[in-house]
C-alpha positions in Angstrom: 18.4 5.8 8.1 15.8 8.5 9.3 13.0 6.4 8.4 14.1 3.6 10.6 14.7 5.8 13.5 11.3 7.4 12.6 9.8 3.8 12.5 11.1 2.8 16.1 10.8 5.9 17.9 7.1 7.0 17.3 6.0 3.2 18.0 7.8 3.7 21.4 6.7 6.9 22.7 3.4 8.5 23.8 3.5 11.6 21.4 4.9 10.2 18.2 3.4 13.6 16.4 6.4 15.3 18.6 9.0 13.4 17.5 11.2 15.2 14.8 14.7 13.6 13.5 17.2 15.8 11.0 19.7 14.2 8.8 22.9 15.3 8.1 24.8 13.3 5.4 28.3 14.0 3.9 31.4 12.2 2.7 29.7 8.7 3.9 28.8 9.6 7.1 25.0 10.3 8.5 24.4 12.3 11.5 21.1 11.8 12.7 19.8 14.2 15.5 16.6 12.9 17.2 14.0 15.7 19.3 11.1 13.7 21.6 9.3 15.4 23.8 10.4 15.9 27.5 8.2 12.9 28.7 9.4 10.6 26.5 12.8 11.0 26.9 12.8 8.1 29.7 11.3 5.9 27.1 14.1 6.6 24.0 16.6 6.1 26.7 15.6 3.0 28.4 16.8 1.4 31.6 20.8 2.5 31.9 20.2 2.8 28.4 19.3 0.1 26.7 17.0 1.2 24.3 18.9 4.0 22.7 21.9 1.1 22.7 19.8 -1.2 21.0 18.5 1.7 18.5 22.0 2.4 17.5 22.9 -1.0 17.3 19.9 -1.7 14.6 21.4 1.3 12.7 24.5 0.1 12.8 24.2 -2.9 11.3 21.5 -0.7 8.6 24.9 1.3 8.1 27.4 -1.5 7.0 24.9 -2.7 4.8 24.6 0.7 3.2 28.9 1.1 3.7 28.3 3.8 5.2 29.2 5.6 8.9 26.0 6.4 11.4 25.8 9.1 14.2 22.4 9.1 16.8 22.1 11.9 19.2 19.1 12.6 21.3 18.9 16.4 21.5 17.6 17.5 25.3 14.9 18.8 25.6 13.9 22.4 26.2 11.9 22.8 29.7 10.0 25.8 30.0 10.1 27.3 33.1 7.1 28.1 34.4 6.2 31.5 35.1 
């Protein structure tokens, strides 16, 4: 499952070396938990959302073929304030 969020992600965004994705898996289940940087957060998301939609979709469909359960979450990103 990572790799395919790995795959999408950094072929969408202007600072793939930025993007980091952890895996969680237990019981069937994957929890995926995707970090981008703050600029490219627009990108992931998409117009009202559309991309991170169609993201999960793809997984889904991934998922029943491995009979298992998927879980995306974009983490927010951390603004530094400036100083």
């Amino acid at each position: 499952m990572k790799d395919l969020v790995d795959y999408i992600v950094k072929n969408i965004v202007s600072n793939p070396e930025v993007v980091l994705i952890t895996e969680e898996s237990a019981e069937g289940q994957v929890n995926l938990n995707l970090n981008v940087d703050p600029k490219d957060m627009g990108l992931v998301i998409g117009k009202g959302g559309q991309m991170i939609k169609a993201i999960r979709k793809l997984l889904t469909v991934r998922a029943m073929a491995e009979n298992v359960r998927v879980s995306l979450q974009i983490s927010e990103p951390q603004v530094q304030a400036a100083e």
